[in-house]
N, C-alpha and C positions, 0 to 999 in steps of 0.2 A: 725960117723956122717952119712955116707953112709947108715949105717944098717937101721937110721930111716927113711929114705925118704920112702922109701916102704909102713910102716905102717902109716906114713903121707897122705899118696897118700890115702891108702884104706881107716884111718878114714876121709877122705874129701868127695870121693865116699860113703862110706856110710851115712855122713851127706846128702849129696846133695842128696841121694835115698829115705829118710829118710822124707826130706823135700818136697821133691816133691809129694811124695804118702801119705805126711800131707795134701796137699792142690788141690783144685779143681775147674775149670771154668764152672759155667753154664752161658751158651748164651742167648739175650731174646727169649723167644719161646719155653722154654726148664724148667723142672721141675726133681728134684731128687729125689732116694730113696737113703737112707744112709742102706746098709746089714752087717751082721756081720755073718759071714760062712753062708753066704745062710739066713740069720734072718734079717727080715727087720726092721731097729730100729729107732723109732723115727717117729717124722711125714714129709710128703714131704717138701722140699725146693724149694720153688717156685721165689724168690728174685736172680734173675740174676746178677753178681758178683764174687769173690773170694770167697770161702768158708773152712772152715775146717774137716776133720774127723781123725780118728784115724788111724797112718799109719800103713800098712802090715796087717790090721785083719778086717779094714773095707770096701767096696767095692762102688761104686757111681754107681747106674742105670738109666740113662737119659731116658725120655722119654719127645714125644712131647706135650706142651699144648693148641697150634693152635685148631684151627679148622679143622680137618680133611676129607676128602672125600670118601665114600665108592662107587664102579659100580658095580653092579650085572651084571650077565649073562642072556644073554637074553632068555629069556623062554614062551615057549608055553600055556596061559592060557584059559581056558573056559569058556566064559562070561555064564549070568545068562540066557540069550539069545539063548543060543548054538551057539554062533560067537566064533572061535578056533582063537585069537592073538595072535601075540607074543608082550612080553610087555619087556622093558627094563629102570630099573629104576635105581635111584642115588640118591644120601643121604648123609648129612654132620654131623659129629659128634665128641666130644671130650672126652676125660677124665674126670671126674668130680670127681671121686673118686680115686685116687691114688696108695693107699696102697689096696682095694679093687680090684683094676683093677688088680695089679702084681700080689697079691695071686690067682688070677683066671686067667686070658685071657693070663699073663704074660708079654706079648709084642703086640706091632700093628699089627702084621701078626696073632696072636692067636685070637686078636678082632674081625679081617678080617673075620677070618670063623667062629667066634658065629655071625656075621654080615650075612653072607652072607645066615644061615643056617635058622634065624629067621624072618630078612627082607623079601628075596624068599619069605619064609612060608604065613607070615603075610599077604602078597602081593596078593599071588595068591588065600588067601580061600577070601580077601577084594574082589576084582577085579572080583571074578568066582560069588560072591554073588549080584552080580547087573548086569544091562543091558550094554550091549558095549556104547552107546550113553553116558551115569555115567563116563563113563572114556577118553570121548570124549572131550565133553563141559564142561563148568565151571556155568552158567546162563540159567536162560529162559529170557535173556532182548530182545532176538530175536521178540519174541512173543507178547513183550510189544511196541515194536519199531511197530509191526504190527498193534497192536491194534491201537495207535495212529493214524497211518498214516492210515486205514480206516479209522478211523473217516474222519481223512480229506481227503480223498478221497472219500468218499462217499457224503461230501460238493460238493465238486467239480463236480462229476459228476451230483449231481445235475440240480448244473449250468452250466455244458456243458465245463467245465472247464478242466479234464482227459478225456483222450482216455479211453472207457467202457474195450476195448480186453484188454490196457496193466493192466487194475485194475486186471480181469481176470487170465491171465495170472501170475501177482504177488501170488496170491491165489491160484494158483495149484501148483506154484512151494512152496510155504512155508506150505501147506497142506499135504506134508511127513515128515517135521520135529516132532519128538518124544520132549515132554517135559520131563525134566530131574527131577527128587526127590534132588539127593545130587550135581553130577558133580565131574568134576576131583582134582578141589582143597578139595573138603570135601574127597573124596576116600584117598588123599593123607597123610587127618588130620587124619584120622581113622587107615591108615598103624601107622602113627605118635602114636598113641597113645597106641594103644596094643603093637607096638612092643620097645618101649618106658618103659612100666614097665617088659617087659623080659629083656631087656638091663640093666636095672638099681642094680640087685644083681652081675655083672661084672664091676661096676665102670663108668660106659658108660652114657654118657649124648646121648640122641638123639636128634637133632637139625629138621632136619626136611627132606621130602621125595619127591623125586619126580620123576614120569610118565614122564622120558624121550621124549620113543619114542613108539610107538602104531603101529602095523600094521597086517591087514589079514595073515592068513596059505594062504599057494598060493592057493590051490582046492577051500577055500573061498573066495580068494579076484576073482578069475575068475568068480564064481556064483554070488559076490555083485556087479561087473562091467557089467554082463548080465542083471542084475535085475535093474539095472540101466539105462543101454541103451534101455530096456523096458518103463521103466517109461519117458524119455526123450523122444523115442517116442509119449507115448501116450499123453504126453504134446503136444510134437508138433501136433500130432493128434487132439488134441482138440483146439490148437493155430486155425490153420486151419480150423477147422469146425466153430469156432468162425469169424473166418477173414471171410467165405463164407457166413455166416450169416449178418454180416456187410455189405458185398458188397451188396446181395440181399436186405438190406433195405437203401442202397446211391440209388440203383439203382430204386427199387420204390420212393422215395424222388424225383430224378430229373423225371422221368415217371410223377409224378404230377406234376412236377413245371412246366414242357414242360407243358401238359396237360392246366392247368392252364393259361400258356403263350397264347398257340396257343387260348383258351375259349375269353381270352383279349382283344387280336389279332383281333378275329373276332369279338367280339361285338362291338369295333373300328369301323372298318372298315364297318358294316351293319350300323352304325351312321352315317359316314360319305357321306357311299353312301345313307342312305336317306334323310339325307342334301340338297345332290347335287341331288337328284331327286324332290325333294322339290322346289329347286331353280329354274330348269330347268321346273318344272311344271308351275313356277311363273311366267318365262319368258314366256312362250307359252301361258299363260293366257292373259298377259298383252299385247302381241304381236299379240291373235286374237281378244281382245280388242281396240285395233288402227287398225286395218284393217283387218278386215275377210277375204274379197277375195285375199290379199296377202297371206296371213298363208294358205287357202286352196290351191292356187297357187304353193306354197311351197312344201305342203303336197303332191299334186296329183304328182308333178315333182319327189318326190322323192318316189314315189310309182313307179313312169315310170323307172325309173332307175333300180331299184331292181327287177320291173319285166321282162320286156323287153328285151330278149336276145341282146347284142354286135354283134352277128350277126344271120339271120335267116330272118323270116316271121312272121308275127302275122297275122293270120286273127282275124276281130273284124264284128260284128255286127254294121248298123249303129244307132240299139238302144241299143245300150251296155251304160253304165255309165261310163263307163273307158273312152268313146270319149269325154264326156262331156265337159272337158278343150280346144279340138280340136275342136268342133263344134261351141263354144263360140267366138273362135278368129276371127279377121275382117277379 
């Protein structure tokens, strides 16, 4: 009875090794090949579950069916321009073909580098073949946003409505901006799509690419931040020459309105003082009108005043006219 427990034991162990390398879990997210020595047999297993295969001769290769992530390395490229970037891109992609993918790339590390050797590629002859501004921006809506708002700025100034310098000003600053042919999302459809039909005799679906991150070689970004602060300058340069031009026409503007004023001012005032000369003529009329010898009375006293020193001597003649008034008195 002893003798059999043994072989009881090993046929249970061999049932239960037996059974176990019958049967196989794939997880969701996950897709199988079924090999038989190294032969891939059958088509993939993609239904997430329990499965069966034949135990001890056939083999299960899991591979992922997500969506996967590819990062390149960042690399030095030459725009069409002669601007030297560095550009660093990223790109998502899955499996599409199964049994295509394993007889070629074999695993996702194998993808990796038919990835990394075609993308690069694609990338850098797409990106070298256009202008840096292409891999910049996406639109010219900039341009159209401009157009518009001339128009209505140029309403306005009409009617006094905008400041002329800040129209100015808005106009020399968007008068360096380059308009763009394709932009960065068409550069990205284009990597997409050449590198797309290379990809696809390895199994590879390519989902689509994208222009990270963008930035000057240092010796360039120093010459576009000097060429820059040039330009900034002569903006402000011209701000300024504009703003001096302004000032000298407020300041002619108030030069006539004084002008003007003070012209007012005195035609005013020469009215009113002939008014009052007018009046005063009236009354001295009317006044040697009512009695002459009073008014002359008047007059010669105030001739005596104004001429007659406060203190001194006057010799006079006793046929002088000036005594006239003296010689009349009783």
């Amino acid at each position: 009875m002893h003798s059999k427990k043994p072989a009881l034991i090993f046929l249970g162990l061999s049932l239960l090794l037996t059974l176990r390398s019958s049967f196989f879990m794939i997880p969701e997210g996950t897709q199988v090949l079924i090999t038989q020595f190294g032969e891939i047999q059958g088509e993939p297993i993609t239904k997430a579950g329990l499965h069966f295969k034949m135990p001890f001769i056939n083999d299960a290769r899991y591979f992922d069916k997500r969506i996967l992530t590819w990062d390149g390395d960042q690399e030095q490229i030459p725009t069409k321009d002669k601007k030297y970037i560095w550009v660093d891109t990223t790109a998502r992609w899955r499996i599409k073909d199964l049994r295509k993918f394993a007889e070629t790339v074999q695993s996702e590390q194998g993808a990796r580098n038919r990835l990394d050797g075609i993308l690069d590629g694609v990338a850098r002859d797409t990106i070298s073949n256009h202008n840096l501004v292409e891999a910049v921006r996406n639109s010219n809506a900039i341009f159209e946003n401009i157009a518009a708002k001339k128009v209505a700025r140029d309403t306005q100034i009409a009617g006094g409505g905008v400041d002329a310098v800040a129209a100015a000003i808005e106009e020399e600053v968007t008068g360096d901006i380059e308009k763009i042919a394709k932009g960065r999302e068409q550069l990205s459809k284009l990597i997409v799509e050449r590198a797309r039909t290379e990809l696809a005799p390895f199994g590879i679906e390519l989902i689509d690419v994208q222009l990270r991150r963008i930035a000057y070689e240092k010796s360039v970004e120093d010459k576009v931040y000097d060429r820059m602060i040039s330009e900034r300058n002569r903006i402000a340069e011209k701000i300024r020459s504009i703003g001096k031009g302004e000032q000298a026409k407020i300041a002619g503007t108030m030069n006539r309105d004084l002008k003007e004023i003070e012209s007012e001012a005195f035609r005013k005032g020469q009215e009113i003082k002939g008014v009052a000369e007018a009046k005063a003529v009236a009354i001295y009329a009317k006044a040697m009108g009512g009695d002459p010898e009073y008014y002359e009375l008047v007059r010669t006293l105030e001739v005596y005043r104004n001429t007659i020193p406060a203190k001194g001597h006057l010799v006079m003649s006793t046929s002088s006219g000036f005594l006239r008034m003296l010689e009349k008195s009783p």
